[in-house]
C-alpha positions as CSV (number, residue, x, y, z in Angstrom):
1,X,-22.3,88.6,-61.4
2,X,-22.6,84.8,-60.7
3,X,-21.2,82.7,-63.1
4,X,-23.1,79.8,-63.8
5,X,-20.6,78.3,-67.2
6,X,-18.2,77.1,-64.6
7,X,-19.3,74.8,-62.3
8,X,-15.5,73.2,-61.3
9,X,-12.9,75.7,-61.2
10,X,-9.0,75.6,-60.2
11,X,-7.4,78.2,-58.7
12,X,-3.0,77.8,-58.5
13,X,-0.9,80.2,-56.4
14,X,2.5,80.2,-58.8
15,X,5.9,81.2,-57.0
16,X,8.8,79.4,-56.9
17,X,8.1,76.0,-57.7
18,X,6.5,76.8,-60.7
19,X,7.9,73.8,-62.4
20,X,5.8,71.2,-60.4
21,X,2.1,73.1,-61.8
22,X,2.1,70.8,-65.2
23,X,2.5,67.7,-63.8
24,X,-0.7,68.9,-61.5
25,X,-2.8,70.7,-64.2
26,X,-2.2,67.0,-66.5
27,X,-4.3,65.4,-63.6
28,X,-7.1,68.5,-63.5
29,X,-7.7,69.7,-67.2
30,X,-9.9,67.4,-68.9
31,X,-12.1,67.5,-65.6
32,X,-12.5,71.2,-64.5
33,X,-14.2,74.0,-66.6
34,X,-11.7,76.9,-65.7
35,X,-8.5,77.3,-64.3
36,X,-7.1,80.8,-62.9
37,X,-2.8,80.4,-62.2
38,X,-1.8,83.7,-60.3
39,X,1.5,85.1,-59.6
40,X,3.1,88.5,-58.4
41,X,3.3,91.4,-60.7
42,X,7.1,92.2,-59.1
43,X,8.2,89.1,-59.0
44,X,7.9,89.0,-55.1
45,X,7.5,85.8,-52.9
46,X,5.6,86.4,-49.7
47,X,8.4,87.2,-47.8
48,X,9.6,89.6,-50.2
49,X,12.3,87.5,-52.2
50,X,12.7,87.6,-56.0
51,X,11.5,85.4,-58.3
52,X,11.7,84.4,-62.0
53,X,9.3,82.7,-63.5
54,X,10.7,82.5,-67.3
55,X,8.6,83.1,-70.2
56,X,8.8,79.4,-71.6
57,X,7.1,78.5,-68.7
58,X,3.8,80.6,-69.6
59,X,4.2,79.2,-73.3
60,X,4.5,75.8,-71.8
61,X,1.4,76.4,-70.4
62,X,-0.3,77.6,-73.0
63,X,0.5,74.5,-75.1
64,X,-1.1,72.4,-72.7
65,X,-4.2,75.0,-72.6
66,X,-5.6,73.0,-75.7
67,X,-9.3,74.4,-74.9
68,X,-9.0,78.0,-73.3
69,X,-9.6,77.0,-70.0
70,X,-6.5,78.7,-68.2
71,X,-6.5,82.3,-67.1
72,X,-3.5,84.4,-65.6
73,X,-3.9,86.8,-63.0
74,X,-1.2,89.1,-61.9
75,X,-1.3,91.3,-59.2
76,X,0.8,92.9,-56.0
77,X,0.3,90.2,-53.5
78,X,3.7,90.8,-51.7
79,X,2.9,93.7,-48.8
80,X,6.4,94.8,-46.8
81,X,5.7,94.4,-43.6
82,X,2.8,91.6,-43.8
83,X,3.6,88.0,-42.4
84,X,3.6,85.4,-44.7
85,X,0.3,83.7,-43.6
86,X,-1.3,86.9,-44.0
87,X,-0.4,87.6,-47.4
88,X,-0.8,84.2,-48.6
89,X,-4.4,83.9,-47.5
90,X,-5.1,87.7,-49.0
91,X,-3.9,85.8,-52.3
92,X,-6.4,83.0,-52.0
93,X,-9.1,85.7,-51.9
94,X,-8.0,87.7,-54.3
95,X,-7.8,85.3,-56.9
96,X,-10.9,83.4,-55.1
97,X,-12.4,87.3,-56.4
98,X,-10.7,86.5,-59.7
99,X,-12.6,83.2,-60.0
100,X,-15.9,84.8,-59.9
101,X,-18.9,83.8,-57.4
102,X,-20.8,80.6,-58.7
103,X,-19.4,77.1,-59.0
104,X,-17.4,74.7,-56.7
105,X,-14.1,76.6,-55.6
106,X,-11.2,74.2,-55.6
107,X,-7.5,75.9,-54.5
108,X,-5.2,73.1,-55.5
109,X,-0.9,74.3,-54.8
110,X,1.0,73.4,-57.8
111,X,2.8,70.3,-55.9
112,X,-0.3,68.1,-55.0
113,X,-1.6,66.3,-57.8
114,X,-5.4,64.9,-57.8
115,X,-5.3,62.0,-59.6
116,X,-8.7,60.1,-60.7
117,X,-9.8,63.7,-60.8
118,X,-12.7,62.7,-63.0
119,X,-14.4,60.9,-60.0
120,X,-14.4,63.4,-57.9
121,X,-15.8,65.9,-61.0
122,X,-18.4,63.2,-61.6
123,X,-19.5,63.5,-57.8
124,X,-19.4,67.3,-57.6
125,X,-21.0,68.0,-60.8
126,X,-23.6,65.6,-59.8
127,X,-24.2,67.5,-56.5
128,X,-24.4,71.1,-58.3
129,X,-27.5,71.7,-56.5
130,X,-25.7,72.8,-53.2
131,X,-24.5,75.8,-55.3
132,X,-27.6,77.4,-54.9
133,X,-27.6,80.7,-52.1
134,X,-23.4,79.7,-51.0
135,X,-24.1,82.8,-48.6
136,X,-27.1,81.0,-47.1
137,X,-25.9,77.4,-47.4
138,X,-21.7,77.0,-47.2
139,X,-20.4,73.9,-48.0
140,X,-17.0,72.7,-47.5
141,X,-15.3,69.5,-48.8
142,X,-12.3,68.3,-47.1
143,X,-9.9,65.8,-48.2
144,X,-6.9,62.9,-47.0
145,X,-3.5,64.1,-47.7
146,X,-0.8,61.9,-49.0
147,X,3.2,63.7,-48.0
148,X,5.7,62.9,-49.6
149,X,8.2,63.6,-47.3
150,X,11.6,63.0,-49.2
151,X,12.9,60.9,-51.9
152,X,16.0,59.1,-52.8
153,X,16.9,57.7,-56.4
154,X,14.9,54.7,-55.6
155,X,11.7,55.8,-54.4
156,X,9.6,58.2,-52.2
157,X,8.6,58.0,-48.1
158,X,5.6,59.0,-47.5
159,X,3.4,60.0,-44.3
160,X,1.4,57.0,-43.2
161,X,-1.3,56.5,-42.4
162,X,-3.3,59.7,-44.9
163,X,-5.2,61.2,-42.2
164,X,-3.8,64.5,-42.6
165,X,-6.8,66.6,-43.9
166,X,-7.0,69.3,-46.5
167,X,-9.8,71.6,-46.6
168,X,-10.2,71.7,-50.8
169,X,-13.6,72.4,-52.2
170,X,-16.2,75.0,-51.1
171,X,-19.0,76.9,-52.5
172,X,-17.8,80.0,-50.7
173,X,-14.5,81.0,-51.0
174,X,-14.0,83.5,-47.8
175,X,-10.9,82.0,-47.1
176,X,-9.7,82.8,-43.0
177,X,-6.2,81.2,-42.6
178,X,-4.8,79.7,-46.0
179,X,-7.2,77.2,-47.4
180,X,-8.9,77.0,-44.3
181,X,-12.9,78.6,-44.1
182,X,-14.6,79.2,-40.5
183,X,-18.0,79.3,-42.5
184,X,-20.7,76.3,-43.4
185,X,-20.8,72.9,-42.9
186,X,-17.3,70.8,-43.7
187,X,-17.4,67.4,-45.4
188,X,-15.2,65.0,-45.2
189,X,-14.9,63.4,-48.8
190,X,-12.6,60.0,-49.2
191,X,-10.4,61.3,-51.7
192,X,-6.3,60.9,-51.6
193,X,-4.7,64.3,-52.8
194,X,-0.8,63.4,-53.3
195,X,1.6,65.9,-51.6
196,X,5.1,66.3,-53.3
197,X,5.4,69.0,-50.3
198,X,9.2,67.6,-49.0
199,X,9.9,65.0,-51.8
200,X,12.5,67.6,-53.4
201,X,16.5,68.3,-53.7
202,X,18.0,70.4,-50.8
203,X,18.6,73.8,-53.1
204,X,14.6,73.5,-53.2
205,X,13.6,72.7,-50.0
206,X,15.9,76.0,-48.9
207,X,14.1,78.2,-51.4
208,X,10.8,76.9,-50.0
209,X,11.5,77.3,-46.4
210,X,12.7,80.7,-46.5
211,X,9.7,81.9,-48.9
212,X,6.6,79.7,-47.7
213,X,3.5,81.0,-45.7
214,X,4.6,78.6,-42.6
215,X,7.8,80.6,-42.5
216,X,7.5,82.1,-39.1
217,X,5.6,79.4,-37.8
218,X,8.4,76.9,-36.3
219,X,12.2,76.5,-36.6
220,X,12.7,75.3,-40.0
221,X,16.6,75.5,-40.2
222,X,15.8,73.0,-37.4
223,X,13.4,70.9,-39.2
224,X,15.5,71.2,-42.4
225,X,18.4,69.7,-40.8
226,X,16.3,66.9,-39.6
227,X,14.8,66.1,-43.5
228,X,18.5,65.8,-44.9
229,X,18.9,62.7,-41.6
230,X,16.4,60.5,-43.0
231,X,17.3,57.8,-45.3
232,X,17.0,54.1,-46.5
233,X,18.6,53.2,-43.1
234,X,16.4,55.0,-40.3
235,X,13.4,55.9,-41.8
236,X,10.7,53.7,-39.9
237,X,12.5,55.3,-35.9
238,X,11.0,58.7,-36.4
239,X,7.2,58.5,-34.9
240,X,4.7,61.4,-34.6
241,X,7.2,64.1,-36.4
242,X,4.8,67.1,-37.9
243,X,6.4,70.3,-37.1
244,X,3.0,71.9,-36.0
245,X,0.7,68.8,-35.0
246,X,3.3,66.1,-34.2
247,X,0.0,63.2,-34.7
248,X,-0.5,64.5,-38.1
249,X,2.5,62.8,-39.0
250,X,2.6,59.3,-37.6
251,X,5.3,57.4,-39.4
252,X,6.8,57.1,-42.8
253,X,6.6,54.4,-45.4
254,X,9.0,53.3,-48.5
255,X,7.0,53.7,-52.5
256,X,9.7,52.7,-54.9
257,X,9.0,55.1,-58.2
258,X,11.8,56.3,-60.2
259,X,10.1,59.7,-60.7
260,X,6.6,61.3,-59.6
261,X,5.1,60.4,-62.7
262,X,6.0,56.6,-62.2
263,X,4.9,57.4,-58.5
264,X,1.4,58.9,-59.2
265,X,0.9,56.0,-61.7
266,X,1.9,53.2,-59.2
267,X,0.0,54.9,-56.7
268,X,-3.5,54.6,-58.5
269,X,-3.3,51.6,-58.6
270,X,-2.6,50.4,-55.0
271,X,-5.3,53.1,-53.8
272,X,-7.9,53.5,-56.6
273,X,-10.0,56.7,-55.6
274,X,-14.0,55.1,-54.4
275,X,-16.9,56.5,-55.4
276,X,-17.5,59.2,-53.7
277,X,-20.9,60.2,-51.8
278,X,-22.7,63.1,-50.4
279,X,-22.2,62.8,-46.3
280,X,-25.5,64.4,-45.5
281,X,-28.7,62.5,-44.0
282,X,-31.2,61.8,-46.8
283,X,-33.6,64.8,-45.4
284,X,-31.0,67.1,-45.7
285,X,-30.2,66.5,-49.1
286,X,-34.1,66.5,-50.0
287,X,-34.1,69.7,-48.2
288,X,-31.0,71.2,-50.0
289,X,-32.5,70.2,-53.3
290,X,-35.5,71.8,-53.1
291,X,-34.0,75.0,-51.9
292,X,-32.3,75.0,-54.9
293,X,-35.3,74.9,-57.2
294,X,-36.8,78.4,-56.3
């Protein structure tokens, strides 16, 4: 059955950086109309490593859960046997499932926090037509990345310039490779998502190396050994550095923010998010709309 209540909803994947998901549901909550945090029944990573997730942190949760918005959804999403890749993106569907059909899909990782969310609510609530016949008429909404790549106790460096793109919003959630749809039409929207990705201590960046979808994908005792070199001293030598796509990364840049709250705050307000509009030519949107009314 469609559901036609929710027309913004959130969907987390919550492993082992569970502790980074409240600083991004803060920038969401007021601005979505559900939210669906999933996590494995047996305490499994993707690559088959324990995890605990303790108690407080679900009645942490459920403090901040002021309007019954946020659902849980457990299930076995750890497969021996399966890569990483695999497994993640059979998550994203399952929970995409969990979601229910109907509404603008957003799968947002508990590290990136989307501030000014109410903008980009305002702009997709305001194109809620496009929801009508997904199937017939996918729509994708891709947006600019901002990595933080590491941090020191004076501030964060960050990938510069934010071209790095993140598909974030459809209409129909058949995901194909992590976030990632082969179906529709995909929009590029002007919006900054922030990244906390690398910006962590060592221990952290181990446990999410060793448990990440990208696992397999590139030598990242390699790459990790690399992160720990940069510093205050050499930061702006290392050009066109992305593991996978070297261009994604082109350089890095110094934000001084004692913490990510001080950064996210700071951050809004050198880069405001702009009013965001529909990329479509005005006959297509006339067409769209229509469609929808029948």
């Amino acid at each position: 059955m469609r559901d036609k209540k929710n027309i913004i909803k959130a969907g987390y994947l919550l492993s082992y950086d569970y502790s980074y998901i409240f600083t991004s549901v803060k920038q969401i909550y007021d601005y979505v109309d559900h939210i669906v945090i999933s996590y494995d029944e047996n305490n499994k990573t993707w690559v088959g490593n324990d995890v605990l997730i303790p108690e407080s942190f679900f009645s942490e949760i459920k403090s901040l859960d002021t309007h019954n918005k946020i659902t849980f959804y457990k299930d076995k999403f750890y497969i021996p046997g399966s890569a990483p890749m695999d497994l993640e993106t059979r998550q994203r569907n399952m929970m995409a499932e969990k979601m229910g059909l109907g509404g603008w899909h957003i799968q947002i990782d508990g590290d990136e926090y989307a501030y000014d969310f109410e903008k980009l609510s305002h702009f997709l609530r305001k194109n809620k037509y496009l929801l009508k016949d997904p199937e017939k008429n996918p729509i994708n909404f891709q947006v600019d990345l901002v990595t933080l790549f590491r941090n020191d106790e004076n501030g964060f460096y960050i990938i510069e310039p934010f071209e790095e793109k993140c598909l974030f919003i459809t209409n129909y959630p058949k995901y194909k490779y992590a976030r990632r749809v082969n179906t529709g039409r995909t929009l590029p929207l002007p919006y900054l998502l922030i990244h906390q990705s690398w910006a962590r201590n060592e221990n952290e960046i181990l446990e999410k190396i060793t448990n990440w979808g990208h696992k397999n994908d590139f030598d990242t005792m390699k790459f990790f050994e690399f992160w720990k070199s940069i510093n205050s001293e050499n930061y702006t030598d290392f050009i066109d550095f992305h593991p996978l796509t070297a261009s994604d990364w082109h350089k890095l840049s110094f934000f001084p923010a004692k913490n990510i709250e001080e950064f996210i705050s700071a951050f809004k307000k050198k880069f405001p998010q702009p009013e965001l509009k529909l990329n479509l030519s005005s006959t297509r949107k006339i067409k769209l709309w229509l469609r929808s009314l029948f």
